[in-house]
C-alpha positions in Angstrom: -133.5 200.8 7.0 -135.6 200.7 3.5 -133.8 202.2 0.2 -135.5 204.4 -1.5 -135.9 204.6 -5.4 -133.0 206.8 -5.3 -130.9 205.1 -3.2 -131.3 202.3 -5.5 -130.1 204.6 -8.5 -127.2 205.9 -6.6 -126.0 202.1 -6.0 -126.7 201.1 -9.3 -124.4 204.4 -10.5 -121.7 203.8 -8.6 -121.6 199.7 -9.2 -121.8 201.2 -13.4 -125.1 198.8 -13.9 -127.5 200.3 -16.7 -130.9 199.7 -14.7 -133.8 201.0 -17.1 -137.5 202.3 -15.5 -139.3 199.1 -15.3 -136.2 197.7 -13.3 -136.1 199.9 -10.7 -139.1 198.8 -9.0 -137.9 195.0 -8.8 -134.0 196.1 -7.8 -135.7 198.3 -5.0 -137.7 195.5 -3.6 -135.0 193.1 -3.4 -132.6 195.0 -1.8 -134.6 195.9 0.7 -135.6 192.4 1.3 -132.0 191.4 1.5 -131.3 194.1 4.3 -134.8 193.3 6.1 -133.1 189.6 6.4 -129.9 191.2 7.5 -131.7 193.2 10.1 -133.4 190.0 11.0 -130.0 188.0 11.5 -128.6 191.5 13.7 -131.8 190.9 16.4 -130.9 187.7 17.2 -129.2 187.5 20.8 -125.9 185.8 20.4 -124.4 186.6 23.8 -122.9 183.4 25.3 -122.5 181.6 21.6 -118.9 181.2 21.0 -117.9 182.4 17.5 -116.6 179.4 15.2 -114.3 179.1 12.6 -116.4 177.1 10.7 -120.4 176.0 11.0 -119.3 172.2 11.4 -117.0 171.3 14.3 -115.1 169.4 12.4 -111.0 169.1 11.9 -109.1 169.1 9.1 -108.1 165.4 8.0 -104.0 165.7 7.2 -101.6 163.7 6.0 -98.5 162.4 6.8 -95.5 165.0 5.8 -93.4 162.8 3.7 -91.5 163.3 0.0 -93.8 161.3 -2.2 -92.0 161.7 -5.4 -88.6 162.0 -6.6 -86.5 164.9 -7.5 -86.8 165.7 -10.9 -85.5 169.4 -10.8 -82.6 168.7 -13.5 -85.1 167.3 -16.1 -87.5 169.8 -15.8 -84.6 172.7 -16.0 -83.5 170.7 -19.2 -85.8 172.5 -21.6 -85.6 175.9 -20.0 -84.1 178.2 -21.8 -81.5 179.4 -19.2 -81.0 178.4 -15.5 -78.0 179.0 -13.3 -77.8 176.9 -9.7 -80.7 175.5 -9.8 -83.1 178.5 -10.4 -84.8 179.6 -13.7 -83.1 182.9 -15.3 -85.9 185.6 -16.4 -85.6 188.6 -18.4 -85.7 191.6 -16.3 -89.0 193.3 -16.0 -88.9 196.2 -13.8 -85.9 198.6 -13.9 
């Protein structure tokens, strides 16, 4: 599928880009040249690949679950300007 010049204006229209004359000719030719790829990419028989997650078979390194630092809740509510139980008061935003 090759875009004409006025496919190429209509894109440009609807993504609100200002595109003058002597651009046109350039945008043209690289969009085609990106879908030429993309039709290149859809010829390529994948049957019996299996899809991956992720181009490197790797797994995700974790770490232990454990509390690493202490509970400071009280001294970080300190300088709030109101909290009740624990939680942080707001103004309300949305009647």
């Amino acid at each position: 599928m090759a875009l004409q010049r006025s496919d190429v204006e209509k894109i440009a229209h609807l993504a609100r880009l200002g595109l003058n004359e002597g651009e046109l000719p350039r945008f043209t030719d690289a969009l085609n040249s990106i879908l030429g790829l993309v039709d290149q990419m859809q010829a390529v028989d994948t049957s019996g690949i299996e899809p991956l997650a992720h181009p490197l078979e790797a797994t995700q390194r974790l770490r232990p679950d454990q509390v690493t630092e202490s509970n400071q809740r009280d001294r970080y509510q300190a300088v709030a300007p109101s909290t009740e139980n624990g939680l942080y008061l707001v103004p309300k935003v949305i009647d």
